[in-house]
N, C-alpha and C positions, 0 to 999 in steps of 0.2 A: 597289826591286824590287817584284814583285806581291804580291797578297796570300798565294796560296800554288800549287803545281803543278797543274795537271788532271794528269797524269799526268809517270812519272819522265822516259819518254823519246817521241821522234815521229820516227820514220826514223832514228832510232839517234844523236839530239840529245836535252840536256837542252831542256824545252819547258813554256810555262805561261801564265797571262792574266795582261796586266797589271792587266785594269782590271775587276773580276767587279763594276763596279756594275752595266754594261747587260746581264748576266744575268738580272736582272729583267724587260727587255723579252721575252724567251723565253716569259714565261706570255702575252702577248699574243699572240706565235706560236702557240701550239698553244691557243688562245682562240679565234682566228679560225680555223685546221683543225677543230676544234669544232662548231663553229657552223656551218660550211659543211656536215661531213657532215648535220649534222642538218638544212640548207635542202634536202641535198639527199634526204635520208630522205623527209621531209615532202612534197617536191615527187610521187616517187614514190606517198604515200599518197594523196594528191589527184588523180594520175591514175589509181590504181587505183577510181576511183569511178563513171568516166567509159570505161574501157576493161577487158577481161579482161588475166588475166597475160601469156598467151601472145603478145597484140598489143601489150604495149607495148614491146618493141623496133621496131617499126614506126608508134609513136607518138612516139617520143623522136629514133628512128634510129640505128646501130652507132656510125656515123661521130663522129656529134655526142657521143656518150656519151663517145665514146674521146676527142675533145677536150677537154671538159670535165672530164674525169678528170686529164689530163695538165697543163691549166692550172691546176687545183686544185694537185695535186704539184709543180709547177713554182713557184709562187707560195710557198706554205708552205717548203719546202726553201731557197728566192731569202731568203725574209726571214731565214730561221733562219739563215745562213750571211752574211747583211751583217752581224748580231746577232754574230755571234760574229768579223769582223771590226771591229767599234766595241769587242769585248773587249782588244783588241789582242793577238791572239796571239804569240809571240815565243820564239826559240829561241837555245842555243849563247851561254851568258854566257860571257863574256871579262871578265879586269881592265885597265885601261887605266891611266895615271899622267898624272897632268896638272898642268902648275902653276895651282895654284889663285890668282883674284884677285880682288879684293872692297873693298868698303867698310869698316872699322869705326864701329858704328854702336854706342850707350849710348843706352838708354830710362831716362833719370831720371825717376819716378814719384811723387807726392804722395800718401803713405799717411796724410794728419794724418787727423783726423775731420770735416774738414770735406768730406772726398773721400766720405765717406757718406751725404751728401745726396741725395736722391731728384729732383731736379728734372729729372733724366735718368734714364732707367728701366734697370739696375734701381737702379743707384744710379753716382756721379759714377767712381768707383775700378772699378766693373766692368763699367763703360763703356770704360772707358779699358783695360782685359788685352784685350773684346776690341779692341776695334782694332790694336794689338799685335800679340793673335794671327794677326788677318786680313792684317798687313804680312808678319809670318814666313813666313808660308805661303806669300809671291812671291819670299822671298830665294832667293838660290842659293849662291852662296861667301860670300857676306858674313859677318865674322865679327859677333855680336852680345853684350849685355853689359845688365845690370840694376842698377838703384842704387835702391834706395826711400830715401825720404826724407821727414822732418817736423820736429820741431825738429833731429834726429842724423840721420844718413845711413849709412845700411849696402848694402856690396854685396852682391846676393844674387845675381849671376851675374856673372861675370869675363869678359872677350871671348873667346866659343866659337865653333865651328860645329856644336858637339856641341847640334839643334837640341832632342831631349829630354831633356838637361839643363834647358835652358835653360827647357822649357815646363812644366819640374816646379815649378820657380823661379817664375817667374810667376804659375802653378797657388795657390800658397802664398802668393802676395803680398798682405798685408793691414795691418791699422791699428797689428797686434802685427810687426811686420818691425822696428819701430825701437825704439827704447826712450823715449825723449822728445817729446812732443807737441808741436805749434807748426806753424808754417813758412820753414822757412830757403831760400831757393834759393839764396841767393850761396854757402851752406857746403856744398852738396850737390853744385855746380858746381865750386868747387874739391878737393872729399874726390873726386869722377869725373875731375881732372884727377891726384890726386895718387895714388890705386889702382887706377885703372882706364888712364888714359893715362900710366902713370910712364915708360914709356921715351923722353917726348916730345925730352929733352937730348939721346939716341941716334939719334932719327929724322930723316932729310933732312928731311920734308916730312910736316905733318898733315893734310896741305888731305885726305887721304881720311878723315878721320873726323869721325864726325857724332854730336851729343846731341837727341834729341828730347827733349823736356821736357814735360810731360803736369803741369797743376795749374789750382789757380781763382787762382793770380798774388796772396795773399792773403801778402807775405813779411811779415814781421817786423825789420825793419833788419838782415839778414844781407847788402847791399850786394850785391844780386845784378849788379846792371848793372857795378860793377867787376867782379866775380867773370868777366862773359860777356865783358867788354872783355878781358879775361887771354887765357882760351881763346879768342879772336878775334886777337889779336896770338902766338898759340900757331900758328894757321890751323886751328881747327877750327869746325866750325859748326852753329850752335843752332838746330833749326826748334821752335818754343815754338806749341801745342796748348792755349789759353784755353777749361776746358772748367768748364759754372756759367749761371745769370743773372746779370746785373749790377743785379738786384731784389734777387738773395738769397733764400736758400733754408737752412732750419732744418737746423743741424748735429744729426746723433743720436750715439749710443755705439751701440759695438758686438749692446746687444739691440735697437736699432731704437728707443729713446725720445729725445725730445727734450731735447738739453743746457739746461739754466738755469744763469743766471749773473747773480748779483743779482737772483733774482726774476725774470726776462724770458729767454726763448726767446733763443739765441746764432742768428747768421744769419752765411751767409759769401754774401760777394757775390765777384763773377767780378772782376780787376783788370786789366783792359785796359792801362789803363796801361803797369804794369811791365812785362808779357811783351814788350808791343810795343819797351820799348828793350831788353832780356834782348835779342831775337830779331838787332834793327836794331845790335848791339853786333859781331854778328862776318858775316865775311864772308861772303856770301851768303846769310845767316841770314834767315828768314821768321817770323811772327807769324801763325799761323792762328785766327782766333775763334771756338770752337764752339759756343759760350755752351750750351741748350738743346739742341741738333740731332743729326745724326748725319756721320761722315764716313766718306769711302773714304780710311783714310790710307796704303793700298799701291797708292794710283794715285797720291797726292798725291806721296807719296814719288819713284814713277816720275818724276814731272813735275819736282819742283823739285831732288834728289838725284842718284837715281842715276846719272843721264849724268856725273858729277863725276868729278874721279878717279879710280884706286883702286890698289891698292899689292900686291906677292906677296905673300901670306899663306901661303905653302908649296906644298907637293907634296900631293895629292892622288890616291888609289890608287879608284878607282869602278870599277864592275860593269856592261860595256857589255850588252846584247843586239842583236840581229838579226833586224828587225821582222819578223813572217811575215804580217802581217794582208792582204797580196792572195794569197795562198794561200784566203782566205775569199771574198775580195771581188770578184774576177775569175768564180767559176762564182755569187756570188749574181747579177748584175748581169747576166751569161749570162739566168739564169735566169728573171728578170724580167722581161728582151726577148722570152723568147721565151712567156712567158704574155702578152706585149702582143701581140706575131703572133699567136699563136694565137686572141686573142679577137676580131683583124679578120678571121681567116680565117672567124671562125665565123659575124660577123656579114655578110660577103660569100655565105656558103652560105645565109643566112637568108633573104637576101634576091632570089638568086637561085632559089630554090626556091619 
C-alpha cells in the first residue's frame, strides 16, 4: 500500500498516493512559477525605463499580455498535475484472494570471521546482506528462509513471506549468530536440508527450491560436495556466490583488529575450487565468482532461476486498488499542448506584426 492517505475520501472513495517520492518534484514546480513571475517582474521594470506607465500596454499589447499570462498558468498547472500523476493516485481498495506461487529460496550465509575481511568494502559479510537485500526487494510470492553458518549452523529465518521478518533477521546477521567458529559448508548444506527443507520425503518435487550460498569456499573437511550431491539427487539447486580474493585478505575480530596466529597475520583466501564443484554438484546449479567486485544478484537470479519452476505456496488475501493516475494525466498533457499552441500563436503574431 502507499505511504499514507492525502486525504480520507475523493468523490465519495477512499483515495491516496502511492508513491509521495515524486512529491519532491513539486518544489521544481512552483521553482519555475517563481522564477517566471520574477522574469516577468523584472521585464516590466526594464521597460519602465524606456516608456511611462500609462504606455505600456501599448508597448507590451493586451493581446500578447493575455497570452503570455495564460501560457505561463497553463505550463505550471500541466507540470503540477503530470507531478501528481507519476504519484500514482489511486482509489476504492478492494481485497482480492489469489493463489499464491513462488520459489523456495534459502540464503546460506558465511558468518566465520573470515567474512570480515575488508577486501570488499564495507567488509566481506556486509557485502553480502546487501545483495540479499537488493534480491528481496524483486521477490514477489516467493517464499524465503536464512541459515548462517560457520563452524555450526543456525537458522535464523525459516521459509516466510513475512518479508519484515525476514529483513529483521538479516538486519542481525553477524559473526555472533553462531556459536562455533570455522567453516563447514557441507554441515550447513545438510542442517538447511534437514530444518529448513524437512518435508522433502512429503514433497512431489524440489526442483522449486533453491540455496544460494554466499562464502570465500574456505571449508574445513565438512565434505561439502557430498553434502550438495545430496541436495542435488533431492532436486534442489545451489547457485554458490565466491565472494574474497584468491590473494587473501587479513581476517580481523569483531573490534576491527587483525587476527594472529603463531605470531603471523591469519589470511583467508577465496576457494574457487570447492564452490565451483558445491555449485556443478546439483542440477542446474551455477558457480558465480565475485572474488573483489560487486554484483546485481536480483538480475542474476532473474536470469539463471527464476523462470524455473515453482510450487502453490498458499492462498493469498492482498489489497487491490484502482489506478486513478489519468485523472491527472489527461488535463496535464491538455495543458501543455496548449501552452505549445499558444507559444506558436504568439510567435506567428510576432512576426506578423
Amino acid at each position: 500500500m502507499g505511504i499514507a492517505s492525502l486525504m480520507p475520501s475523493f468523490l465519495g472513495e477512499e483515495f491516496e498516493f502511492a508513491d509521495w517520492r515524486w512529491a519532491m518534484a513539486l518544489w521544481g514546480v512552483i521553482a519555475l512559477a517563481v522564477v517566471g513571475i520574477f522574469a516577468a517582474r523584472y521585464r516590466v521594470k526594464v521597460a519602465r525605463k524606456f516608456a511611462d506607465s500609462d504606455r505600456l500596454p501599448m508597448l507590451f499589447g493586451r493581446r500578447r499580455s493575455l497570452i503570455v499570462g495564460v501560457r505561463a498558468v497553463a505550463m505550471v498547472l500541466g507540470l503540477a498535475l503530470i507531478v501528481g500523476a507519476t504519484m500514482r493516485p489511486r482509489a476504492n481498495p478492494h481485497q482480492e484472494t489469489t493463489e499464491a506461487k513462488g520459489r523456495d529460496i534459502v540464503f546460506l550465509v558465511d558468518v566465520s570471521r573470515s567474512m570480515l575481511a575488508r577486501d570488499v568494502a564495507p567488509n566481506r559479510l556486509e557485502r553480502a546482506k546487501l545483495w540479499i537485500t537488493d534480491l528481496v526487494a524483486e521477490l514477489e510470492t516467493d517464499r524465503i528462509g536464512l541459515v548462517a553458518f560457520a563452524g555450526s549452523s543456525s537458522v535464523q529465518s525459516p521459509l516466510t513471506t513475512d518479508r519484515l521478518f525476514f529483513d529483521l533477521a538479516l538486519d542481525e546477521l553477524s559473526t555472533k549468530s553462531v556459536d562455533m567458529g570455522g567453516t563447514n559448508i557441507g554441515d550447513a548444506i545438510r542442517r538447511c536440508m534437514d530444518m529448513v527443507f524437512y518435508d522433502l520425503e512429503d514433497s512431489d518435487s524440489a526442483s522449486h527450491r533453491d540455496i544460494i550460498l554466499i562464502t570465500d569456499g574456505e571449508d574445513q573437511e565438512s565434505l561439502p560436495v557430498e553434502a550438495a550431491t545430496a541436495a542435488g539427487a533431492a532436486g534442489i539447486r545451489i547457485l554458490a556466490l565466491g565472494i574474497g580474493s584468491e590473494g587473501g585478505a587479513r581476517v580481523l575480530d569483531e573490534d576491527n583488529r587483525p587476527v594472529r596466529q603463531g605470531g603471523e597475520f591469519v589470511q583467508s583466501r577465496l576457494d574457487s575450487g570447492t564452490l565451483s564443484k558445491i555449485a556443478t554438484a546439483t542440477p542446474g546449479g551455477a558457480y558465480l565468482e565475485i572474488g573483489t567486485g560487486d554484483i546485481d544478484l536480483a538480475q542474476v537470479y532473474q536470469d539463471l532461476i527464476a523462470r524455473g519452476d515453482q510450487a502453490n505456496i498458499g492462498s493469498a488475501t492482498v489489497t487491490r486498488w484502482d489506478e486513478r493516475y489519468a485523472i491527472a494525466l489527461a488535463p496535464g498533457l491538455v495543458l501543455i499542448c496548449l501552452e505549445m499552441m499558444l507559444a506558436g500563436f504568439g510567435l506567428r503574431k510576432e512576426v506578423v506584426s
